[in-house]
C-alpha positions in Angstrom: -145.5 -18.1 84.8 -141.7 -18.8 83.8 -141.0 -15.7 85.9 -142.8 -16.9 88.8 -141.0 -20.6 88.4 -137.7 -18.6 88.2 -137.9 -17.0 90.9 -139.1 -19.8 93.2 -136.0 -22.2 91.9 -133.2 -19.1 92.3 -130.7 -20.3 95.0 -131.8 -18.9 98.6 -129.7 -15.8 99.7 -127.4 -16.8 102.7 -125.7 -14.2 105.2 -122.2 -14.6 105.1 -120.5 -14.7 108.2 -118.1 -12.1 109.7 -114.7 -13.0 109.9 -112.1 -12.2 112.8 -109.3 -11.1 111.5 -107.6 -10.7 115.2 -107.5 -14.4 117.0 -108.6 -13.5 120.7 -110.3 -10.2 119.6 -113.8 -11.1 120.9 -112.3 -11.4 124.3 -110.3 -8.0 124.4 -113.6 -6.4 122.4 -115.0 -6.7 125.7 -113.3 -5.0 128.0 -115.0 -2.3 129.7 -113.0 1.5 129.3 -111.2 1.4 132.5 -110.0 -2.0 132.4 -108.8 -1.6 128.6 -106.7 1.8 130.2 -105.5 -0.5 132.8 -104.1 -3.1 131.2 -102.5 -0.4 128.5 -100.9 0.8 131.0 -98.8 -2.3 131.8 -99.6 -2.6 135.6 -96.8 -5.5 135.5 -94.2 -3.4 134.1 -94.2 -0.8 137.5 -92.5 -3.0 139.7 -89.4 -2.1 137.2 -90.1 1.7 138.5 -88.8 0.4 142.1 -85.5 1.3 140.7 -86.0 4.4 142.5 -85.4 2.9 145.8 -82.2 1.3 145.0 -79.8 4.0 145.9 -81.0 5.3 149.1 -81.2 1.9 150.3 -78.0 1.2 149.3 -76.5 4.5 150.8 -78.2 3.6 154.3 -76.2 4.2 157.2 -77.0 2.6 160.2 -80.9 2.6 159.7 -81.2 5.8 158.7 -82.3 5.6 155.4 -82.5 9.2 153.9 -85.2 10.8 151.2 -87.8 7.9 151.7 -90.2 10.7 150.3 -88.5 12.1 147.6 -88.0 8.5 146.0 -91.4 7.8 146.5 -92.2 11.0 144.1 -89.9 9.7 141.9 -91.4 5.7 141.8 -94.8 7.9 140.6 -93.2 10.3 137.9 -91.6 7.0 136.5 -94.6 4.9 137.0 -96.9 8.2 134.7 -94.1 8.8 132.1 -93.6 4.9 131.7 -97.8 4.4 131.2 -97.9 7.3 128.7 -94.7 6.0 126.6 -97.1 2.5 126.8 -100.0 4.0 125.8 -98.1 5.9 122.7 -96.3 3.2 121.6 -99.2 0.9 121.7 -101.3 3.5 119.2 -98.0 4.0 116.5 -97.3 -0.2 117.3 -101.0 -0.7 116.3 -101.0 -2.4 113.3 -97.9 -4.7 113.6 -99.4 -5.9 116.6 -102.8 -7.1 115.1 -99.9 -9.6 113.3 -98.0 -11.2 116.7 -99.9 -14.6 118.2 -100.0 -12.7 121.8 -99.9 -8.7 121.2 -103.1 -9.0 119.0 -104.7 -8.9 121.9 -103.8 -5.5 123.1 -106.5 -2.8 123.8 -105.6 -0.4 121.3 -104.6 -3.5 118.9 -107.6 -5.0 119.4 -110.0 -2.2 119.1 -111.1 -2.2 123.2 -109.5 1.0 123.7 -109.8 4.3 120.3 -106.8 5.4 119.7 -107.4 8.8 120.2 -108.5 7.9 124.0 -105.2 6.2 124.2 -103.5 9.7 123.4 -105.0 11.0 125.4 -104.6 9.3 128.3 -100.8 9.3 127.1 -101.0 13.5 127.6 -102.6 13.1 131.1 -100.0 10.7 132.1 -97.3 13.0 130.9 -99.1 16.3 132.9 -99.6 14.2 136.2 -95.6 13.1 136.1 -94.6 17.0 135.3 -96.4 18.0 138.0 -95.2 15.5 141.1 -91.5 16.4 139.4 -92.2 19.8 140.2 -93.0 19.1 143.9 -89.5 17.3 144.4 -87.5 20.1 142.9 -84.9 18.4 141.7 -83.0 19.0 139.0 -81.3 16.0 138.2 -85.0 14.0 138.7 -86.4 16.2 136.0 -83.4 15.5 133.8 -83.7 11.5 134.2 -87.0 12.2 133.3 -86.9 13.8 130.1 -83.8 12.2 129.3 -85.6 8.6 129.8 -89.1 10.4 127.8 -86.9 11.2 124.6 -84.4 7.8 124.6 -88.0 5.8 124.8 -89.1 8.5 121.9 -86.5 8.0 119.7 -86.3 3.9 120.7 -90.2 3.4 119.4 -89.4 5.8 116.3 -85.9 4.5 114.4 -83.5 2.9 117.6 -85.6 0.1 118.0 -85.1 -1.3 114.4 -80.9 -1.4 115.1 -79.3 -4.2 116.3 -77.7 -4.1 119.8 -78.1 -0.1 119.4 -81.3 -0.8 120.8 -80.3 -3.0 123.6 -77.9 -0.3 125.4 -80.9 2.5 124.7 -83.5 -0.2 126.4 -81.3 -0.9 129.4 -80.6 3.0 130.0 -83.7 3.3 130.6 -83.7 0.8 134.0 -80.6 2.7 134.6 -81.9 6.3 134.5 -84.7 5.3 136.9 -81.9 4.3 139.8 -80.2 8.0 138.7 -83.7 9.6 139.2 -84.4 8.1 142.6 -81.0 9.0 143.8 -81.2 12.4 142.4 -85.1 12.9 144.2 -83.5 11.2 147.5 -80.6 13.6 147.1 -78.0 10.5 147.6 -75.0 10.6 145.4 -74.5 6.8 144.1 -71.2 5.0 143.7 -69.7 4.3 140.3 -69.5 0.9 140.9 -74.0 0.8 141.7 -74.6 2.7 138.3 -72.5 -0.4 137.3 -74.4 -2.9 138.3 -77.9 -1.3 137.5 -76.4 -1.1 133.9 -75.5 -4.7 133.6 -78.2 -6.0 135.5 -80.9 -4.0 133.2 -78.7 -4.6 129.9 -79.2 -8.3 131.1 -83.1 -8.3 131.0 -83.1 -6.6 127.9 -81.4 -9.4 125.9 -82.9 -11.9 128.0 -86.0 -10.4 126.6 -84.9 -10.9 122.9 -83.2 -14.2 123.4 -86.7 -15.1 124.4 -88.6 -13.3 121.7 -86.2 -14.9 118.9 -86.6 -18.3 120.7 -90.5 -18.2 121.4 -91.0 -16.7 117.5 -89.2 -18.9 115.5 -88.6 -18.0 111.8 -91.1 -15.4 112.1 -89.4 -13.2 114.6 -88.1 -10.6 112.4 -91.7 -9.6 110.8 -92.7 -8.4 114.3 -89.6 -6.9 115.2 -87.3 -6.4 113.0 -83.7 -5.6 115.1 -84.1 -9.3 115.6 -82.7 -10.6 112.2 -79.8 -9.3 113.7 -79.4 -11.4 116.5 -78.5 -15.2 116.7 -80.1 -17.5 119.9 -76.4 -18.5 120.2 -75.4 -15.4 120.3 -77.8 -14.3 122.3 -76.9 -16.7 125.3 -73.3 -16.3 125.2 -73.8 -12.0 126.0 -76.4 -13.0 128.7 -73.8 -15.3 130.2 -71.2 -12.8 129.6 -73.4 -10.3 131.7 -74.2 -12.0 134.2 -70.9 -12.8 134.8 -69.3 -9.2 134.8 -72.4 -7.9 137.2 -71.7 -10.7 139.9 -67.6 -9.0 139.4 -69.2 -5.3 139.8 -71.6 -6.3 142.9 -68.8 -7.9 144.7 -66.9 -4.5 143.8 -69.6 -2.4 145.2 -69.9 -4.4 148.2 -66.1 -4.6 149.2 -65.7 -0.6 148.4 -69.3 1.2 148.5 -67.7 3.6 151.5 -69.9 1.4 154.7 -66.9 -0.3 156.2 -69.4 -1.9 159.1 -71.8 -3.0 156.4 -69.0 -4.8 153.8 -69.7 -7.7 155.5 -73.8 -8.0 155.0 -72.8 -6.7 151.2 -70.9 -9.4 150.6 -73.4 -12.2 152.0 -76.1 -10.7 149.6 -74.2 -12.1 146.4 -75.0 -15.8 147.0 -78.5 -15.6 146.8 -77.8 -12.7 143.7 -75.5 -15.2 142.0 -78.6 -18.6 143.1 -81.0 -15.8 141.3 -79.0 -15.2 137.9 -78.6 -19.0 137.5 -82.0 -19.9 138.3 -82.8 -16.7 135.8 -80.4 -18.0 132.9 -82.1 -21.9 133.1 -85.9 -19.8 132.7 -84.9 -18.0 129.6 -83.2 -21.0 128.4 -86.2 -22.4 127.6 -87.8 -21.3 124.1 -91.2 -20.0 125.5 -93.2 -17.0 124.8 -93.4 -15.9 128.4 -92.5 -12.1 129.2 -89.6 -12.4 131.4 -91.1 -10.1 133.7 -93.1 -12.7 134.6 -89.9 -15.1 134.9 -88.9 -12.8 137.3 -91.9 -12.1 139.4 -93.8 -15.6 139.3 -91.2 -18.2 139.8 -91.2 -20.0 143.2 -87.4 -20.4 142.9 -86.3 -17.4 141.6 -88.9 -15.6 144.2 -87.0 -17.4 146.9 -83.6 -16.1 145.8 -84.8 -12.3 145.7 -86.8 -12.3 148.6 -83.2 -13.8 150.8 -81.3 -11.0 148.7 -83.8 -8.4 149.7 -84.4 -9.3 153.6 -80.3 -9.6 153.4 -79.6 -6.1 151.4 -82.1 -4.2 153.6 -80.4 -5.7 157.1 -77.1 -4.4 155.8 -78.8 -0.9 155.7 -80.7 -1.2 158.9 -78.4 -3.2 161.3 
């Protein structure tokens, strides 16, 4: 009987909820497979691959604008070796990223996409650009290549952690995509455009960490480290700095890039470059955790500005 009575007046048994340890996990737990590759593979970050095209459009004379199809082969190795670097570093990235308020999100961080699928869509990635390398021929494409596969390599695995090291190793990488598309077009570019692509990508990259250490706060350097190095003053004065000294090496270019007929066009195309760095410097001024891709790509202003410089740097090849 005093058993019976104690187990009637126990205390009931509840399930105890499970917890998410990953804020916006439930979301990403849903993707299907081929969305969870897709987004993995940073569909945002190809436009950067258009590098390629830079130096045979530059190098047009007249209209003719040589080795269309070899940059095109190039714009796809860079596009399959960029995805697999992605994939890779999202997999060894994992665990820091289940940490940050917007990469927790991830596939691979958020358990959407295994690991192991991730690698291995890293090694078909890495086959596919090998082979449409091979099909160009070209030597120096192959070396901007590997040369771009093992700075990234070495970046994700020590570089990244080293102040301003790591800025110069993530701008060579925007630069080595221009060498690659020149080398696959067969177009020999001028000192002064290797220049300018180096400025203009060492630009992004410390826009990107003047918005990092602006949108993070205090907590910046747990999710990446190289930022305790950096200062947001500091920070603003080099992207100032920059864009300053590229606006000096495009109007170099354009007064002595070899096109006599075409110095005049050139030299047109820096005020809506200059309108696009200013509109560019007030974006990042603002301490936001937006990707500065998208500052680039989804600004009305700023959209303005490149699409004038574009329409204006392709009729200086095609007049």
């Amino acid at each position: 009987m005093s058993q019976h009575r104690s187990m009637s007046t126990s205390a009931p048994v509840l399930p105890v909820p499970e917890l998410d340890p990953i804020p916006g996990a439930v979301q990403a737990a849903g993707l299907s497979w081929p969305r969870a590759v897709l987004r993995t593979s940073r569909p945002r970050q190809w436009p950067k691959n258009l590098l390629v095209f830079a130096a045979p459009v530059a190098a047009a004379d007249r209209g003719r604008i040589e080795g269309l199809g070899g940059a095109l082969t190039a714009f796809a190795v860079f596009t399959l070796a960029s995805c697999a670097i992605y994939f890779v570093n999202d997999v060894a990235d994992a665990e820091r990223d289940r940490c940050h308020p917007v990469k927790c999100t991830r596939p691979v961080a958020s358990g959407a996409l295994a690991e192991r699928h991730a690698l291995g869509v890293a090694v078909a990635c890495l086959l596919l650009s090998a082979t449409a390398a091979l099909t160009v021929g070209s030597a120096g494409l192959a070396a901007c290549v590997i040369g771009y596969l093992v700075l990234t390599v070495l970046y994700s695995t020590t570089l990244k952690h080293l102040p301003v090291l790591e800025l110069s190793v993530l701008a060579s990488g925007f630069v080595l995509r221009a060498l690659g598309g020149a080398a696959a077009a067969d177009v020999a570019p001028s000192g002064w455009f290797v220049l300018v692509c180096s400025l203009g990508a060492l630009l992004v990259a410390i826009s990107k960490r003047y918005t990092e250490l602006a949108g993070l706060g205090p907590a910046a350097g747990r999710h990446r480290p190289c930022l305790r190095g950096y200062t947001p003053a500091g920070l603003r004065r080099a992207q100032r700095a920059v864009s300053v000294a590229m606006i000096g090496a495009y109007l170099s270019w354009a007064l002595l890039n070899g096109s006599p007929w075409a110095v005049g066009w050139h030299l047109v195309t820096v005020l809506p470059l200059a309108a696009a760095l200013l509109r560019f410097d007030r974006l990042t001024e603002r301490a936001t955790m937006a990707r500065v891709e998208d500052l680039i790509i989804r600004d009305g202003p700023m959209l303005g500005c490149e699409l004038v410089w574009l329409v204006l740097f392709v009729a200086a090849g095609t007049t």
